[in-house]
Each structure stands twice: as C-alpha cells, then as structure tokens.
N, C-alpha and C positions, 0 to 999 in steps of 0.2 A: 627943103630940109625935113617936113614931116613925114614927106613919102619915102626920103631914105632911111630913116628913122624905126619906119612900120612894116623895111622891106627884112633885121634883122633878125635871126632867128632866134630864139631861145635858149638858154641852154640846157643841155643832155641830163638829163638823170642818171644818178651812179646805177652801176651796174648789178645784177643780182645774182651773178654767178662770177667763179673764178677762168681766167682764161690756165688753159693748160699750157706746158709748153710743149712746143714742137715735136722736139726731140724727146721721144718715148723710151731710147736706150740709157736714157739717163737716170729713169726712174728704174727699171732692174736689174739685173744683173744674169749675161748668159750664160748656161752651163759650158766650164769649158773641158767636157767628154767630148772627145776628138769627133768622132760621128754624130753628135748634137746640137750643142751650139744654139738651146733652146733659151727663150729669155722668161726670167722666172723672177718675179716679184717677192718672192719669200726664199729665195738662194740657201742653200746648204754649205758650211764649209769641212771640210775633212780636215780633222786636227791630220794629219798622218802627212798627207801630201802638200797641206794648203792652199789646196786648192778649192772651186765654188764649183756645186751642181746644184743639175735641176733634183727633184725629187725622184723620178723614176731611178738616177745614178747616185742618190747618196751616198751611199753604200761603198765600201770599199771595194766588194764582191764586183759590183754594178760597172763600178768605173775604171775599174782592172786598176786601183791604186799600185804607184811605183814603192813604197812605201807602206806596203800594208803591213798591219800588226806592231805598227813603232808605238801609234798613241797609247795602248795597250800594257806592251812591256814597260813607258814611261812612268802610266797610273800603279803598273806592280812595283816596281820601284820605290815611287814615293809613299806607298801603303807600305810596305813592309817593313820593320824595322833593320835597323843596319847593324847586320852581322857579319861584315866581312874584318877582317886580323888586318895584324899589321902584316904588310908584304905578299898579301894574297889579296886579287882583284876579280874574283870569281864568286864570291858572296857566302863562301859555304861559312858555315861557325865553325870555330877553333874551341881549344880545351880554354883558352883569354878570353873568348868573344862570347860561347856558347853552352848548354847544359845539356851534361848529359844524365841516362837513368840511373836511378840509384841502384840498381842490383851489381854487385861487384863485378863480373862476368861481363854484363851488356852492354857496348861504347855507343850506342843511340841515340843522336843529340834530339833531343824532344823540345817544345815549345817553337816548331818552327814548321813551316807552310806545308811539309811533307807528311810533321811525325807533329801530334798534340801529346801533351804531356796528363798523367793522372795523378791526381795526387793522395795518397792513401792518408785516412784520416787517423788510423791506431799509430804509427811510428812515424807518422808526418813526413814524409816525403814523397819525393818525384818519380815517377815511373816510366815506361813508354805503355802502349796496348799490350804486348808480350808479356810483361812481369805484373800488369796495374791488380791480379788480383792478390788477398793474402798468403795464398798458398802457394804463389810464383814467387813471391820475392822474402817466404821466411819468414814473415812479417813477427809471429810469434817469437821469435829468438833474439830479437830487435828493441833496443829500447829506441822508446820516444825520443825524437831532437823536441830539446826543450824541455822534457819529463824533468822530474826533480831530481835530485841525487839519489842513490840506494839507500844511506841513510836517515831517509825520509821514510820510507818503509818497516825499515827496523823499528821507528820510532813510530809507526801506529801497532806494528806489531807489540809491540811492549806497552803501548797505552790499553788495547785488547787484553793484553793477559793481565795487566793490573786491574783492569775492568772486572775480570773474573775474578779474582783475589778477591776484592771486594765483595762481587755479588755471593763467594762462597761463605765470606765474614760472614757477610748480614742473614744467610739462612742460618749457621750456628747461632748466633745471637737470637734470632726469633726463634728458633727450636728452643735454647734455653731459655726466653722469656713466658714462651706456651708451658714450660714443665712448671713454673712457677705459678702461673694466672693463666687457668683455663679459658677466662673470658677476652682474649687477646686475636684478636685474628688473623692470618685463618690459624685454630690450633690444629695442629695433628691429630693428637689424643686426645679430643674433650673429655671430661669429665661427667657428663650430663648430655642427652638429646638435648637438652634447652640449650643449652648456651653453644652446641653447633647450630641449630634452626637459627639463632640471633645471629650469628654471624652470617649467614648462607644469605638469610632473608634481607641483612644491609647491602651485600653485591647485588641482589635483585632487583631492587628498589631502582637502579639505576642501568642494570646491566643492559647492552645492546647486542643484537644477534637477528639472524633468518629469521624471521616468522615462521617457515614453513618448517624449522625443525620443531620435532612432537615432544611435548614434557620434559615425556620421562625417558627422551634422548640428550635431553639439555646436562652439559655441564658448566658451572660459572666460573668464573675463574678472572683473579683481579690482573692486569696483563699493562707493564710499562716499559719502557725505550730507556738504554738504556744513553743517558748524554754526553759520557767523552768518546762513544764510537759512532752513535747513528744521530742522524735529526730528524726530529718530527716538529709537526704543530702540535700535536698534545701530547704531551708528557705521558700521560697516564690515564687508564679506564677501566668498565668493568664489562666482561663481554658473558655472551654464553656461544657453545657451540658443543657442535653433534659428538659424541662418547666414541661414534664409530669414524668421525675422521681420521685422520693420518695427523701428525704432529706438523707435516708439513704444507696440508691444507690447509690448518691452525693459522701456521703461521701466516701463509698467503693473507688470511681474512683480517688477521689481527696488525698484522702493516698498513693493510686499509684502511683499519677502525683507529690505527693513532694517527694516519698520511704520513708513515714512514717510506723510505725509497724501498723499492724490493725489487733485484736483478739475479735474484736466484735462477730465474727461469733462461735465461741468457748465455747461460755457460762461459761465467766468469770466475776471478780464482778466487781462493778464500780468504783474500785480506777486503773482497768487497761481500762477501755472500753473510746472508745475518743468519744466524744460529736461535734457538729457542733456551735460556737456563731456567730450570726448573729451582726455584729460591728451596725450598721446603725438601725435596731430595739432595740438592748442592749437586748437581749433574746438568751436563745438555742433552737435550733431547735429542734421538735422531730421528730424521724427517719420516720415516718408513713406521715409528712404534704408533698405539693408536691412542687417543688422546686419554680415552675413558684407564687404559691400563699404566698409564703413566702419572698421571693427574689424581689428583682428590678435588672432590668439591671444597670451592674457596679456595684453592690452592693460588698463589702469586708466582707466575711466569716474567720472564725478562727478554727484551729484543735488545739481541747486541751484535756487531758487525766485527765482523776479522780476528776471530777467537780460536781458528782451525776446526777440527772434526771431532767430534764428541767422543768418536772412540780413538785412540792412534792406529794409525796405520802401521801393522805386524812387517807390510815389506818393505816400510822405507827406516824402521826402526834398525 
C-alpha cells in the first residue's frame, strides 16, 4: 500500500500563459478586395459598399468600390438643411422654402451651399456677392427695416430747432444782463480793463487746452453741450485754443474735452452732425471761419446736434 502510495504523481501547477486558439481566422478579418484576401487584425469598413478591407484597399479608389461616392452624398444630405418645396424632389429652394436678394431686380436665392448671403448693416438686409456693396443695392435711398418711422425725425428736427430758440433767448438775455452790470460774464462791452481781466482770469483758473499752443495764440472761451440734442459726460467747461484754428478744429477739440460723440468726419447727414452756436453773436458758426475772428475772449459757445447749416442753402431755397 505504501509503495503504491509513493508511486503517485503530484499535481500540475496552473499555467502561466494563455493557450491561443487554433483557429487564427477567427481572430481577423480578410480583406475582401477580390485579388487579396489579405487577413488584417485591424479591418477597414467602407460605409459605401459595406464591405471590409485591408489597409492598403481602404479606400474606395483602392478597391474599385461598386458604390463609390454614396457615403458622401448621404453625409451632404444630412448636413444641409432642407430646402426642398412642396412637390419638388430635387432639393432646389422655392420662393416658400428659400430667400432670395434683396435688390429688386436680382432672383438669387442666397444663404444656400452655392450662393452665401451678405447682410448690409445701414438698411438691414440680405444681399447675394453681386449687390452686398452700398452702391449696388442703393442702399442710400433705402430706409432701414426696423428704422423708426419718419416721424421720428421730424421730432428731433423740431427738438434741434427749439434748441436753438432757446440758445438765441439766452444770448439776448445775457447781452441785455451785460448792458445792465458790466461785471457779469463774459460782457461784450466792459466798462473797464478790470472787470474784463476778472472775468478772463476766472475761465483761466480752470481752462484746459494744448500746451504747445503759445500765449498770445490762446483764446478762452467757456464751451457746453447742449442736452436735449447731444450727450456728453460733462456738461460743461472752460477750454483755450489757438485764434488761428478753424471753427471746425474748435469744435473737433471741444467734443473731446466734454466726451461728446463727433461723426462729423464720417460723411453723415445733418440731423447727426453737431454745429458750433456762438451764445454772445446769436449765430452758428461755420466750420471754415477762424476762431480768433469770430470769437471774443470769454466768449460762451454751445455743442448742439441736428440744427442744419449755419447759413441756408441759396439752391435748395
């Protein structure tokens, strides 16, 4: 019994590696390109034919797909938005389905794979390439979609010119306050060098300007916005600037010095372009006179917007 005992073997220790199986076709997959039939562990499929290649045949080119270009047209398809009409099965847009340019003239449906659409930002609409610039589609004769009604214009026009009524009161008034009390500023007529120096020398105390202009180029001059036409962040200041400017330098500088808007230089109409009114002449200035020949020291100027043209125009009168 011992010796049969001591004749039995032991048992195996587990194993330290995996057995494979057999059958190697099992793990890849052959390409099935008719002249290949290569077996490929990382298989390619062609959405197009559904069919599996090797790598060298992925390709539709490669494997002379029956089929070629289908996966393609499917992906265009489901990208593009659907623009086909009722009763039409060719995909084109209809006047129901699609948009065309806004130039009266042009039937060019835009926004779509062929033709991109533009859209002009002054009269807010759609264009194709041929009309997108302003001077293709007229744009100036054009009101804005969306713009307010024209009655909206009359009504800053007539707030501008009641603006001016005003600003004309208030130079009579201060010209009649100055014949009364010479010490009122700025007067016209002093009475006395002193009580012009006291006036001159209170705008100085605070006035703002170039450094680089000289002395006895400097003119002061008390300079405000006026508030139912323009906005600023200040109201009001006291500036100096050069005698030999232009009135329209002036003004440039003096929009700055209260952070008024200023689109004069823009070549816009004159319900947005600000004018200069001289308080103390009861007149607007025009941009062209020079500052020193228009102005007095201490004189009070005014920024006001959409007041028209200082002088009228003789050819549309």
């Amino acid at each position: 019994m011992a010796s049969s005992s001591s004749n039995t073997p032991p048992p195996s220790a587990p194993p330290t590696f995996t057995t494979m199986d057999k059958d190697l076709d099992a793990i890849g997959t052959h390409c099935q390109y008719t002249y290949c039939n290569q077996l490929d562990f990382l298989p390619f499929r062609c959405e197009s034919c559904k069919h599996t290649f090797c790598l060298d045949h992925r390709t539709e080119t490669a494997h002379e797909c029956s089929h070629a270009g289908e996966w393609a047209a499917a992906r265009r398809r489901a990208d593009s938005p659907s623009v086909t009409g009722v009763g039409t099965g060719n995909g084109k847009p209809t006047l129901a389905t699609g948009q065309q340019c806004s130039h009266p003239t042009c039937k060019t449906y835009i926004n779509t794979l062929s033709s991109v659409g533009v859209g002009c930002q002054t009269c807010n609409r759609q264009y194709c390439l041929k009309h997108r610039l302003r001077e293709d589609h007229a744009c100036a004769t054009l009101t804005p979609l969306g713009a307010r009604p024209a009655s909206s214009s009359v009504t800053q026009a007539q707030k501008a010119q009641a603006a001016l009524s005003r600003l004309r009161l208030w130079g009579k008034e201060k010209a009649a306050a100055a014949a009364a009390s010479p010490y009122i500023r700025p007067p016209p007529k002093p009475s006395s060098a002193v009580a012009k120096a006291v006036a001159i020398n209170n705008i100085r105390k605070n006035a703002k300007g170039d450094a680089k202009i000289p002395n006895e180029k400097r003119i002061y001059l008390h300079v405000e916005a006026e508030a139912a036409t323009t906005t600023s962040k200040l109201p009001s200041g006291d500036f100096f600037y050069n005698m030999d400017w232009s009135v329209g330098r002036m003004l440039d500088e003096a929009a700055r010095g209260l952070q008024v808007e200023n689109v004069n230089n823009r070549g816009v109409g004159e319900e947005e372009r600000l004018r200069v009114f001289h308080v103390e002449g009861g007149r607007l200035l025009e941009f062209g006179e020079k500052v020193g020949e228009g102005l007095g020291m201490g004189n009070t100027v005014v920024l006001l917007r959409g007041v028209g043209p200082a002088v009228p125009d003789l050819i549309t009168v």
